[in-house]
C-alpha positions in Angstrom: 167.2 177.0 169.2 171.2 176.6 169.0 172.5 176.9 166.2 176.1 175.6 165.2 178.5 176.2 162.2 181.2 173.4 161.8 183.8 174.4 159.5 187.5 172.8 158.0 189.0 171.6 154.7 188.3 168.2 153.3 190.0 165.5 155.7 189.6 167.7 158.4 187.3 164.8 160.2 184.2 166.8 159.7 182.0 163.8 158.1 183.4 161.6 161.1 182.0 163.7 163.6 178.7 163.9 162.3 178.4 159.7 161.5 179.7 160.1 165.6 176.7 162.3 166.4 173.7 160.1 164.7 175.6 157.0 165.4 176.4 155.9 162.2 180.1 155.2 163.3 180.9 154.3 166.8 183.7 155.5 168.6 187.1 154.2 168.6 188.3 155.5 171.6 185.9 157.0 174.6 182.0 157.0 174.6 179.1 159.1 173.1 176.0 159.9 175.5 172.5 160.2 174.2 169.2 161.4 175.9 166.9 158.3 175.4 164.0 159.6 173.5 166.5 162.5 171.7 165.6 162.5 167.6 168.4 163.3 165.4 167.5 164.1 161.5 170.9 163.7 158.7 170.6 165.8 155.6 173.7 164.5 153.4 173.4 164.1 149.4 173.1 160.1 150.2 169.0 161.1 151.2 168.6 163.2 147.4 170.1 159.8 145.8 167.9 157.6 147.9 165.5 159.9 146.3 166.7 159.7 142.7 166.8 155.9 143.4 163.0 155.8 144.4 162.0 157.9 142.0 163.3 155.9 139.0 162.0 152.1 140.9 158.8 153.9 141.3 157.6 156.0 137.4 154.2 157.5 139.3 155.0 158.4 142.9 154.3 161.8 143.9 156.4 163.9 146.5 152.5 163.9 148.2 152.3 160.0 148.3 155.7 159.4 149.3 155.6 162.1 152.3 152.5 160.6 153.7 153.9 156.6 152.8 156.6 158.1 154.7 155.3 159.3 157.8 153.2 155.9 158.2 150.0 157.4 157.0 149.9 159.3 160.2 149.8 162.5 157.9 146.4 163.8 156.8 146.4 164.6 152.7 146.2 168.3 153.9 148.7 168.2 156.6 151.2 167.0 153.6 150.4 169.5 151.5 151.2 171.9 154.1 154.5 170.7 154.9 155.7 170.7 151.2 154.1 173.4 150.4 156.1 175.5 153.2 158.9 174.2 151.6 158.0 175.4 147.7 156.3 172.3 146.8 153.0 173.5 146.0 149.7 172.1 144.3 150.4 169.9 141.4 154.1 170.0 142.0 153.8 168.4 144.8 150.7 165.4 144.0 151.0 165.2 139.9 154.4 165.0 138.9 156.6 161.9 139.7 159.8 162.4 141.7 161.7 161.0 138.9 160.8 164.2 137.0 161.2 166.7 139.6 164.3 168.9 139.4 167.3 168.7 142.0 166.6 171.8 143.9 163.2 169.9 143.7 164.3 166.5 145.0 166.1 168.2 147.9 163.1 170.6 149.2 161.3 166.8 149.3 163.5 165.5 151.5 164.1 168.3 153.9 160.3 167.9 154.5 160.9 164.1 155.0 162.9 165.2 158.0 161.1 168.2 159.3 157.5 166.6 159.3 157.6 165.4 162.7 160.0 168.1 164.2 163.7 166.8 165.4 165.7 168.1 168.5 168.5 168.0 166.4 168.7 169.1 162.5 172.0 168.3 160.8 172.6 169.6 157.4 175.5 168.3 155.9 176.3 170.9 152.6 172.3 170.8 152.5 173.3 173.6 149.2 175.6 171.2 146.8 173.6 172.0 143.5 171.2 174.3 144.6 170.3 177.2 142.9 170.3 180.8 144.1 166.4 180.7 145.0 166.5 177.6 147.0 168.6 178.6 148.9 167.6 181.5 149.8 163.7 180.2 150.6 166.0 177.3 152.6 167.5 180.1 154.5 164.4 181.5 155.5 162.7 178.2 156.3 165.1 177.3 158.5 164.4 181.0 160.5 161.5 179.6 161.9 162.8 176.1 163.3 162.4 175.7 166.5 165.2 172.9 167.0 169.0 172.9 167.3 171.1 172.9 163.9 174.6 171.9 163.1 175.2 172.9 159.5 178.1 171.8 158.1 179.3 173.5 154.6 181.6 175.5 152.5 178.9 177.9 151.6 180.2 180.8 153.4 176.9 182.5 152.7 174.8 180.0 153.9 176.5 180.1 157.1 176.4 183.3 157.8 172.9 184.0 157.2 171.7 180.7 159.0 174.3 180.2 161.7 175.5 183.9 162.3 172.0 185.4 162.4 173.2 187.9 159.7 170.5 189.1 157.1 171.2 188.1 153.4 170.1 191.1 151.9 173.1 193.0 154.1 175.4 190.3 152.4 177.4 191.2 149.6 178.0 188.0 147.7 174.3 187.5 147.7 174.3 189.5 144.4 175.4 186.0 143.1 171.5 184.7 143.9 170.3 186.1 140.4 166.9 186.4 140.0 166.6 187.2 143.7 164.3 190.6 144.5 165.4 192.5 147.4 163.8 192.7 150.7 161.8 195.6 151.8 162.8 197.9 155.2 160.4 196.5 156.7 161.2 192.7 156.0 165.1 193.2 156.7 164.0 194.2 160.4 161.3 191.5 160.7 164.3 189.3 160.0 167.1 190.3 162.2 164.2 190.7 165.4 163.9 186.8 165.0 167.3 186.1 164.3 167.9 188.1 167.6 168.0 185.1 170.0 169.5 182.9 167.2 173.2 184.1 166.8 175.3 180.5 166.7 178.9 179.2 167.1 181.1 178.4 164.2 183.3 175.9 164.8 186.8 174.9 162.8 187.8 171.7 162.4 191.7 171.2 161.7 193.5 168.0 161.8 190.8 166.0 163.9 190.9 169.0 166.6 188.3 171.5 167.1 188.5 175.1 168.1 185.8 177.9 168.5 186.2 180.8 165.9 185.9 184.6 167.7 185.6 185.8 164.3 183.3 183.1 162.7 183.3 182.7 158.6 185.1 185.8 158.3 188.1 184.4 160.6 187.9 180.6 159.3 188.7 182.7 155.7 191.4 184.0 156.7 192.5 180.7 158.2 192.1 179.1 155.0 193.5 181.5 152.7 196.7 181.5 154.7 196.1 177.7 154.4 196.6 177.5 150.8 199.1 180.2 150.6 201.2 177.5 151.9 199.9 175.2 149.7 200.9 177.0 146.8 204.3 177.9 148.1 204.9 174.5 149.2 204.0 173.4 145.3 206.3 175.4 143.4 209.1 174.5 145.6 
């Protein structure tokens, strides 16, 4: 149920420690500890071109097909269905159209089920958002609400991480008016929300320079951080 927030400009060594934490990379310096049966799942743009990739070797596979391929058959036709379905990918979306032909948002909602099928300890979602649209988001947000597992999310969506990580309600967010097409959410629905983001509130780390430091204030703090940041930049340029 943790949830996590790791923050920093590019360089900061952000992508480093999560290739640390699934064991893509191995450490230079010191050693990394895992439980023996722990199950890490890695959401970084490398699994929506694996995707692309498939899609175009492979003219007729379905999202269905390739979800139960995926889990080894040990998913029933119905229990796939379920699975993308929760995740926007409903009825002939999911078993008719190829993979090559679904959309990006599309691609991406396949291969967050991919990972969530069979449930991980761990979720990390490495800017899960690049090149989704407002309503994917959004439904991502929510889907997310109900996972029972620990998340790191890594991003520069500041909305994303406040709603996901912070426990705060995107409805009570003002740049949510940039989801268009978005309807608002009822009394009712906005309370439903924050009572099971109650015991959900996360960390956000910053990352600066390899070093790693809690942040009080969260996104709202690593802004200020960062808009002091390129202050400097700027300075520094026109000197």
């Amino acid at each position: 149920g943790e949830r996590v927030g790791l923050v920093g400009l590019n360089g900061s060594g952000k992508s480093t420690l999560v290739n640390l934490l699934d064991g893509t990379t191995s450490p230079t310096t010191g050693t990394i500890t895992r439980h023996s049966r722990v199950k890490i799942a890695l959401f970084n743009q490398l699994v929506v071109e694996d995707l692309e990739a498939l899609g175009n070797a492979n003219a007729t596979l379905s999202a269905l097909q390739h979800l139960i391929e995926h889990s080894g058959n040990t998913l029933s036709d119905q229990e796939a269905r379920g699975v993308l379905g929760s995740l926007g990918l409903q009825g002939h979306v999911a078993s008719d159209i190829p993979i090559a032909a679904l959309s990006g948002g599309q691609k991406v909602r396949l291969a967050f089920a991919k990972l969530v099928y069979s449930p991980p300890h761990l979720l990390v979602l490495d800017e899960v958002t690049a090149h989704l649209d407002g309503e994917t988001i959004l439904a991502l947000i929510y889907a997310l609400r109900d996972f029972d597992g620990a998340l790191l999310v890594v991003t520069h969506d500041r909305f994303f991480m406040r709603c996901v990580v912070q426990g705060e309600n995107p409805a009570n967010i003002s740049s949510r008016a940039a989801l268009e097409g978005v309807e608002e959410e009822s009394e009712n629905e906005d309370s439903e929300y924050e009572e099971a983001l109650d015991l959900r509130k996360g960390i956000v780390y910053g990352m600066f320079k390899g070093g790693m430091r809690k942040l009080e204030g969260g996104m709202e703090e690593y802004e200020e951080i960062a808009t002091r940041q390129a202050g400097k930049l700027t300075l520094k340029g026109l000197k």
